[in-house]
Structures are given as structure tokens and as C-alpha cells.
Backbone bond lengths (Angstrom), bond angles and torsions (degrees), N, CA, C in turn:
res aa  C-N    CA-C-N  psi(-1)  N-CA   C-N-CA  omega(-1)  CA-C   N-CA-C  phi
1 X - - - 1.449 - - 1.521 108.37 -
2 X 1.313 131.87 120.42 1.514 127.91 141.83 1.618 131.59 -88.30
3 X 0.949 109.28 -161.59 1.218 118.17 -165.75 2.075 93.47 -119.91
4 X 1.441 101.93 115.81 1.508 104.95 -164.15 1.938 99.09 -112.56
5 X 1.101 93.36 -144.30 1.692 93.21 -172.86 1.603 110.87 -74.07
6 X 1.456 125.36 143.39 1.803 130.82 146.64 1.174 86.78 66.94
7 X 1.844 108.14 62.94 1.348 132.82 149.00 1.617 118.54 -140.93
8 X 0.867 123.85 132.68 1.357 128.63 179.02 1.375 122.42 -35.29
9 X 1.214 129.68 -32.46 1.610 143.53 151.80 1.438 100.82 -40.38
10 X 1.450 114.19 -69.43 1.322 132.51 -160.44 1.761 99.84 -52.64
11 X 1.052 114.52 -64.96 1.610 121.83 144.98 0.932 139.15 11.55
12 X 1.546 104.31 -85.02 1.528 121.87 160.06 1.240 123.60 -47.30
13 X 1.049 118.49 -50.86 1.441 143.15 -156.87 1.505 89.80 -72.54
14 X 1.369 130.18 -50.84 1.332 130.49 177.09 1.342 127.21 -50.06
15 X 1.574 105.57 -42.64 0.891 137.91 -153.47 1.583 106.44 -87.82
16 X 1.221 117.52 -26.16 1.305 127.94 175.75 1.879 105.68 -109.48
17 X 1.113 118.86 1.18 1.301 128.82 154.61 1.492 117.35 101.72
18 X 1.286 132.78 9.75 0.996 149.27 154.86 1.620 133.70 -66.87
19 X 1.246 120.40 128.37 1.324 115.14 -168.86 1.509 110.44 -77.06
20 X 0.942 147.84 145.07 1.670 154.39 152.73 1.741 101.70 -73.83
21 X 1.164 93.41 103.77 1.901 97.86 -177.62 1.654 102.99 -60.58
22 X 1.658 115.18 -23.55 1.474 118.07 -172.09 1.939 115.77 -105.42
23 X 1.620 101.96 26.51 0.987 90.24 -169.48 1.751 112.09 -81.76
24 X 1.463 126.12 -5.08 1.055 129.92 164.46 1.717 124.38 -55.14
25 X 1.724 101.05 -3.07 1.736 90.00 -171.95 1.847 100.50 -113.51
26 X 1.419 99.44 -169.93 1.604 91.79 179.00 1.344 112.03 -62.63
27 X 1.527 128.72 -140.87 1.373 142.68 -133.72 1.930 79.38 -102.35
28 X 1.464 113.31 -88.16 1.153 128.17 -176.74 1.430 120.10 -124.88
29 X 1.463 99.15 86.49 1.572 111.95 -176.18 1.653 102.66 -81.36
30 X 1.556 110.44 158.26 1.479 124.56 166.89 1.127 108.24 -103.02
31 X 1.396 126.23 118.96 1.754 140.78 -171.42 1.458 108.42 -130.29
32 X 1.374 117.54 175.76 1.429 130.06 -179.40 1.566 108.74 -110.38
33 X 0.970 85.81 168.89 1.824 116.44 161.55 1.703 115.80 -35.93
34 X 1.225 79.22 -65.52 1.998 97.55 172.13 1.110 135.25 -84.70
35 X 1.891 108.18 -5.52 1.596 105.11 144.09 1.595 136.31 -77.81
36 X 1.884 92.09 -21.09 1.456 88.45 -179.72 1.484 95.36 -108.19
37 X 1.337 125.81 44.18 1.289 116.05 154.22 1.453 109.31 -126.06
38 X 1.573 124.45 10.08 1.456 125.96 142.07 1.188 112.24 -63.42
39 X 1.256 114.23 -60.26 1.383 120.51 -168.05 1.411 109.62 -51.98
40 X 1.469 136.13 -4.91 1.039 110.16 168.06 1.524 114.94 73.37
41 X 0.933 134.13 21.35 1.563 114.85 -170.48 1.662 126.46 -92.61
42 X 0.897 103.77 145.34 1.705 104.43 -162.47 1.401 114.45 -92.59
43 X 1.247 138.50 -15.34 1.507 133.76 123.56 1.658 122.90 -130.85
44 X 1.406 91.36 172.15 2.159 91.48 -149.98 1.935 71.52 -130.11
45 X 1.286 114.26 151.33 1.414 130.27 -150.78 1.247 92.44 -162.12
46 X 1.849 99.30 91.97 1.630 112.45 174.02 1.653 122.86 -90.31
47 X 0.924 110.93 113.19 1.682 101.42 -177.88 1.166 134.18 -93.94
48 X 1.754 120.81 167.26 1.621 92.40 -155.14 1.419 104.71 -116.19
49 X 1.878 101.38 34.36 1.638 114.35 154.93 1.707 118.25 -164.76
50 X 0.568 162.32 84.06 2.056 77.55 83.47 1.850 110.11 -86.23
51 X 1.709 123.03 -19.77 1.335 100.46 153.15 1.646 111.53 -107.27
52 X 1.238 85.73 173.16 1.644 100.58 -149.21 1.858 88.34 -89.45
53 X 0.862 146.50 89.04 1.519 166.91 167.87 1.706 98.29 -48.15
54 X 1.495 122.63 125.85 1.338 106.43 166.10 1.613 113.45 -147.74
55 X 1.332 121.44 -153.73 1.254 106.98 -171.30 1.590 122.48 -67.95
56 X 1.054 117.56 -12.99 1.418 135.19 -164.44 1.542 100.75 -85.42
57 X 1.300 116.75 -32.36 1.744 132.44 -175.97 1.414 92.50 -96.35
58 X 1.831 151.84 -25.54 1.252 121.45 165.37 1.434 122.49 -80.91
59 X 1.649 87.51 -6.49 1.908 92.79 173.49 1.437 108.02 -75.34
60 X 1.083 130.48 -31.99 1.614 135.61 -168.70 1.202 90.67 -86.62
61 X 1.320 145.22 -40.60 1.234 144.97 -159.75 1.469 96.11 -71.67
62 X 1.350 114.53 -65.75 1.804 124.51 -165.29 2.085 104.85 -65.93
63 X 1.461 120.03 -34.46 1.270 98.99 154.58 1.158 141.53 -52.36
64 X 1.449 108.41 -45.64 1.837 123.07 175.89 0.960 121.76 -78.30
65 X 1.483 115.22 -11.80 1.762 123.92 175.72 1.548 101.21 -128.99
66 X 1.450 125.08 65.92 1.150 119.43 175.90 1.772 130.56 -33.33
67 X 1.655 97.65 -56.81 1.472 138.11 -164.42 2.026 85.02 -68.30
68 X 1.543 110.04 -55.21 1.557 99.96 -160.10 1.585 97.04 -80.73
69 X 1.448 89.11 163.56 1.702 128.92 176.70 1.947 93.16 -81.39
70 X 1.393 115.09 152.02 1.726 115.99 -164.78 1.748 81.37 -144.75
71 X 0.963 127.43 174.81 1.432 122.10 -131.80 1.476 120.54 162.47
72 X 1.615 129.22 62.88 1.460 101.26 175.46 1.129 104.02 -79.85
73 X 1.745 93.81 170.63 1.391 107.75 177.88 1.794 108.81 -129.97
74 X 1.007 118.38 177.71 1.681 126.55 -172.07 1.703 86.76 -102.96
75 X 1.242 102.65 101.18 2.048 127.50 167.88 1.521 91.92 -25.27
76 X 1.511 114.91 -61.00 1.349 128.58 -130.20 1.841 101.33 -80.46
77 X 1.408 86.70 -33.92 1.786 89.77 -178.07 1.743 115.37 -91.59
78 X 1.289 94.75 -5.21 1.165 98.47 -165.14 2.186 117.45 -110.70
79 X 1.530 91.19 -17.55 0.998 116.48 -178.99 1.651 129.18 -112.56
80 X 1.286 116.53 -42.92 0.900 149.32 159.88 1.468 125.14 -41.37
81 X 1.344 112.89 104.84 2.097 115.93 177.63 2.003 98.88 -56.95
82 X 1.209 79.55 -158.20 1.437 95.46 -168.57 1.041 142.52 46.10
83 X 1.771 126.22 -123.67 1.658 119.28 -176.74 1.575 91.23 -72.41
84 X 1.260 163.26 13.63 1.386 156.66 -161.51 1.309 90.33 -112.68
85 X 0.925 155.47 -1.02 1.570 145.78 -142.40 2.032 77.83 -135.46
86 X 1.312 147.92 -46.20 1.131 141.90 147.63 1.741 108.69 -7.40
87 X 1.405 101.78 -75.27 1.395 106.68 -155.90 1.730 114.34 -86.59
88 X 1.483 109.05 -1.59 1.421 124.39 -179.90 1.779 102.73 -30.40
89 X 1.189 102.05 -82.38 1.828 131.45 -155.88 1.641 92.82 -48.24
90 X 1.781 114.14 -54.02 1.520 106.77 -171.28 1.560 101.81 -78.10
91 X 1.267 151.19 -17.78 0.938 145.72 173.95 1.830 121.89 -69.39
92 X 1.278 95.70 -26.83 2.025 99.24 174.26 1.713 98.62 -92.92
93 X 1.225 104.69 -19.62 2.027 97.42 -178.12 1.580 92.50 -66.17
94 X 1.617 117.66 -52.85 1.728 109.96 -169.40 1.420 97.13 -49.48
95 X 1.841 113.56 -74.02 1.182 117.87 -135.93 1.994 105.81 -77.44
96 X 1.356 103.55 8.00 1.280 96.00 -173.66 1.763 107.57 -133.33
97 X 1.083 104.05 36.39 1.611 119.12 173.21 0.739 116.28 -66.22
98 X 1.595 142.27 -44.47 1.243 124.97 170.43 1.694 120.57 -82.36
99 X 1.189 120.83 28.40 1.860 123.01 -179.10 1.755 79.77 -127.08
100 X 1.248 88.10 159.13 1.593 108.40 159.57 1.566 121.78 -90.13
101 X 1.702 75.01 103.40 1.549 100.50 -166.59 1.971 100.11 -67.03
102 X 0.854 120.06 132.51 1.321 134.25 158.47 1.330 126.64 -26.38
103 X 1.740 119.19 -56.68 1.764 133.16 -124.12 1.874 69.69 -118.14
């Protein structure tokens, strides 16, 4: 499952200047391997909810996506309304220092 168009992810992600390679589908579609390896995407942003994503899933991730960057992220800051939406902006400057950050 990702996070697809006219979702709060989708949002963020805008919002901090990044494209959503899946923003053409509904809210939270279930896809494969071989859709998001058309898409081409140049980093894949695993979170650690609602499933809990871990090192064993950026290893599978970085074989099947040679070319992309694999990436968890903290669900809570990243997903999450409220006081989390505070710490959004300084939280992608840490965790995304080495990509060309946008902001």
C-alpha cells in the first residue's frame, strides 16, 4: 500500500517540495513491486506505521530498487496531524541531507 493522491502524506510531501511519483492513484492503493519499479522513483520512504518497516524491508527494498535511495521514516512525524506537523520541515532537513532537499 502507498500513500496515493488527496491524502495528507500526499500533502506533505508537496508541501515540502517533493513530487509523490503515485500521486495519480486514489487515496491508498495496494500495488506491486513492478509498479513502483516503472515508476522509476528515486527515493521510496518506508514508515514505521501503520506497518512497522525495518532493516530487513530496506534490504529488499535497495535490491529491487537498485537506482533508488530506501529510507525509513518516523510514521508519527511524518504522518501524523497535530503537534507532529511542528516538527515535520526540521525532521526531512536531518533525515534527508544527503538528497536535494527542496525547502
Amino acid at each position: 500500500m502507498i500513500a496515493g493522491n488527496n491524502t495528507y502524506i500526499d500533502s506533505i510531501l508537496h508541501l515540502l517540495g517533493f513530487e509523490n511519483a503515485f500521486n495519480h492513484m486514489e487515496r491508498y492503493p495496494s500495488i506491486n513491486m513492478n509498479q513502483i519499479k516503472e515508476a522509476a522513483v528515486d527515493l521510496v520512504l518506508l514508515s514505521s506505521e501503520p506497518f512497522p518497516f525495518k532493516a530487513q524491508h530496506v534490504e529488499y527494498f535497495r535490491q529491487e530498487l537498485p537506482k533508488s535511495h530506501i529510507l525509513l521514516v518516523n510514521g508519527e512525524i511524518f504522518s501524523w496531524y497535530g503537534s507532529y506537523m511542528l516538527q515535520i520541515e526540521d525532521y526531512f532537513k536531518t533525515q534527508l541531507v544527503q538528497f536535494t532537499y527542496p525547502i
